[in-house]
C-alpha positions in Angstrom: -12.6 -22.3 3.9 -10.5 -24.8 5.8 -7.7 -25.9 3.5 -6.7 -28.9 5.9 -10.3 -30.6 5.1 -10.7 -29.2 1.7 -7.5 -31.2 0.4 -9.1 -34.6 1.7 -10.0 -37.0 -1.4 -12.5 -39.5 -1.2 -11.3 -42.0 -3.8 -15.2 -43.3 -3.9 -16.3 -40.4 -5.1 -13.9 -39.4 -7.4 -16.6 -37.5 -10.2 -17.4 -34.7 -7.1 -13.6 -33.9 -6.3 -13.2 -33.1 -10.0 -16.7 -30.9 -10.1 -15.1 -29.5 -5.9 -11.9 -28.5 -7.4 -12.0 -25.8 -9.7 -14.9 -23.9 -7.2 -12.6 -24.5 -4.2 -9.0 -23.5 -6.2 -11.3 -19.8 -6.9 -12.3 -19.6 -3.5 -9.1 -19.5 -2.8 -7.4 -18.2 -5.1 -10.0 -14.9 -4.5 -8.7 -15.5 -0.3 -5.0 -15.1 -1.8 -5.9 -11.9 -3.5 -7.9 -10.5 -0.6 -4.8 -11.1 1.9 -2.2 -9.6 -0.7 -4.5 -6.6 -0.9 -4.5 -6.3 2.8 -0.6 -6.3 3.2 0.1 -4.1 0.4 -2.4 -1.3 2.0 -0.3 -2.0 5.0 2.9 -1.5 3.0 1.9 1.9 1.6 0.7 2.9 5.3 4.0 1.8 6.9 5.7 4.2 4.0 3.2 6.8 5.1 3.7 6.6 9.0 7.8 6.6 7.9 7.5 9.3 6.0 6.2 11.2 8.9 7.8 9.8 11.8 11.0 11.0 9.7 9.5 14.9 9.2 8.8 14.4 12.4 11.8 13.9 13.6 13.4 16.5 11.9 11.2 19.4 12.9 11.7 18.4 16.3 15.6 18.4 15.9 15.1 21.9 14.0 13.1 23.2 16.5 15.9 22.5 19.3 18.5 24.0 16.8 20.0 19.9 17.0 21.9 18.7 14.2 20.9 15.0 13.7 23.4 12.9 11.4 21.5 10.4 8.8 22.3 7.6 11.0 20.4 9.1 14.0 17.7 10.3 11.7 17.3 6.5 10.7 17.4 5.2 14.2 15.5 7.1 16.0 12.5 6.5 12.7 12.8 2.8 13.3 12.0 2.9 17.1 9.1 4.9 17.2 6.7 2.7 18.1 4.5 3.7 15.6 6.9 2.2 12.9 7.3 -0.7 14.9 3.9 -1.8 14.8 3.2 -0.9 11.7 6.3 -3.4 10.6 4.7 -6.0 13.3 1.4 -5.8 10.9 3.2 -5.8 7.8 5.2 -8.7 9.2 2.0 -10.9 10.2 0.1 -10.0 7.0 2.6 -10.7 4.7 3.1 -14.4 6.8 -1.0 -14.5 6.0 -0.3 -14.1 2.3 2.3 -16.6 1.9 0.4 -19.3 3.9 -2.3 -18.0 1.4 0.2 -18.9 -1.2 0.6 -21.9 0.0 -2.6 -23.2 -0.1 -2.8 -22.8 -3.8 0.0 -24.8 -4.4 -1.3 -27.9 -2.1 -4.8 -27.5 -4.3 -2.5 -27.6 -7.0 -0.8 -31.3 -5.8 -4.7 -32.2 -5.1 -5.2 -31.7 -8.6 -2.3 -33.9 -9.5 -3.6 -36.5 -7.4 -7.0 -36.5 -8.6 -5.3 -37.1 -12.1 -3.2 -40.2 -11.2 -6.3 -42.0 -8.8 -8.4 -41.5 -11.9 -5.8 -42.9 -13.8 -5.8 -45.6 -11.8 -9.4 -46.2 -11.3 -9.3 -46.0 -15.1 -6.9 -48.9 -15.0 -8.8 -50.6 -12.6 -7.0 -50.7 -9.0 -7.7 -49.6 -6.3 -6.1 -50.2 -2.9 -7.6 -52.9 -0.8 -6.9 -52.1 3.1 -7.6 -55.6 3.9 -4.3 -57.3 2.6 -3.0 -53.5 2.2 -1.6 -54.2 -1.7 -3.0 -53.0 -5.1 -5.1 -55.3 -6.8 -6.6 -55.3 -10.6 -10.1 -55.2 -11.7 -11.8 -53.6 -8.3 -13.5 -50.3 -8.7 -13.2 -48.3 -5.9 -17.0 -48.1 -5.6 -17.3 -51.6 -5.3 -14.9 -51.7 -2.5 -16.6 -49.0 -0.8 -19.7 -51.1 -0.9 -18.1 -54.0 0.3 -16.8 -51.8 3.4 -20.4 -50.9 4.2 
């Protein structure tokens, strides 16, 4: 799916945009899904490989008869590299999921702009890139077969 070509309109052909839209807003809709399934997974591992980077941490300290405040506990959890890359993963898949997001909501504005060019091909404009204005009464498929 390539979002940057799927939001282009072509005015003359207004009747397949409409019939386009609802197939690609599932497709990628399903896509937003897919990558918000992906990070939450990630999520739940990263509370996994905290989990036991902390127990971890305090067998070791045990083990050596060390006493380890909280606040040592915490920072020696969030250094282990480990944890770091599993935050580096969660960080990039959850950037995946929002630019997921984000595609939805631009289908969305392609709807809306479907809506208002068929208003106005209902009206009867269409915009002339000759003398670049708005002018009444010229379908857009008739200019399209004037540009040809």
């Amino acid at each position: 799916m390539d979002i940057k070509k799927d939001l282009q309109i072509d005015p003359s052909n207004l009747d397949e945009e409409w019939i386009k839209q609802p197939y690609l807003f599932q497709a990628c809709a399903e896509k937003v899904v897919d990558f918000e399934d992906v990070r939450d997974r990630q999520k739940r591992n990263l509370e996994i490989i905290l989990a036991e980077t902390e127990k971890g941490v305090r067998q070791c300290a045990e083990e050596n008869s060390e006493k380890l405040t909280e606040a040592k506990v915490k920072a020696l959890v969030v250094t282990n590299a480990k944890v770091v890359e599993a935050e580096m993963n969660l960080l990039d898949l959850t950037k995946a999921a929002k630019i997921a997001g984000v595609a939805i909501k631009t289908l969305e504005h392609k709807k809306e702009a479907l809506k208002n060019l068929t208003k106005l091909y209902e009206q009867g404009y269409s915009k002339l890139l000759c003398d670049g204005g708005l002018k009444p009464k010229t379908s857009f498929r008739n200019y399209c077969a004037r540009a040809d």
